[in-house]
C-alpha positions in Angstrom: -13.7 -5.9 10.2 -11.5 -3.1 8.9 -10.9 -1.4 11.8 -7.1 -2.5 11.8 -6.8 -0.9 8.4 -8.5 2.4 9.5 -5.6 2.5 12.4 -2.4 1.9 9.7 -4.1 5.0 7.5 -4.3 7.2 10.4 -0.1 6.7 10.3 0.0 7.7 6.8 -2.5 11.0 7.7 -4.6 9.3 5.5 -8.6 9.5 6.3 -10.9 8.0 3.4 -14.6 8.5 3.0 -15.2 4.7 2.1 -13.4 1.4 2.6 -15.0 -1.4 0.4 -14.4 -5.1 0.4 -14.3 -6.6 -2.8 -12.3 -9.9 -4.4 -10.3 -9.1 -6.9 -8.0 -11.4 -8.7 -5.5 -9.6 -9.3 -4.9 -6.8 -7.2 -4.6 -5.8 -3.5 -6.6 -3.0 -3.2 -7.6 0.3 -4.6 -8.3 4.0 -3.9 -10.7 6.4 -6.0 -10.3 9.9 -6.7 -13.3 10.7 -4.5 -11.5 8.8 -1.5 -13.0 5.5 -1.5 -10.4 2.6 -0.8 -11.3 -0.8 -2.4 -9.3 -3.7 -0.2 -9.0 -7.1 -1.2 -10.8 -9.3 1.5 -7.2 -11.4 1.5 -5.6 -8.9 3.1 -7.6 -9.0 6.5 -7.0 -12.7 6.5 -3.1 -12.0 5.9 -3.6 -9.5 8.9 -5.3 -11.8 11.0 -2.8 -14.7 10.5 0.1 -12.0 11.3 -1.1 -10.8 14.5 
């Protein structure tokens, strides 16, 4: 399900340990000192809808 955001990191050089899914009210997403990146589920739906 993330897969499309694993591709857009790799552009950035960008290579996290983790990617979470969790809702969030207020925010898009995340990242962690110990490279974990939190995504709002929204996103992948924005992605889907754009494609």
């Amino acid at each position: 399900m993330a897969e499309p955001f694993i591709e857009r990191f790799k552009k950035y050089k960008v290579e996290p340990k983790s990617i979470w899914l969790l809702q969030m009210n207020r925010m898009w997403g995340s990242c962690t000192p110990k490279e974990k990146i939190i995504l709002n589920p929204e996103l992948l739906k924005a992605l889907v809808r754009a494609e």
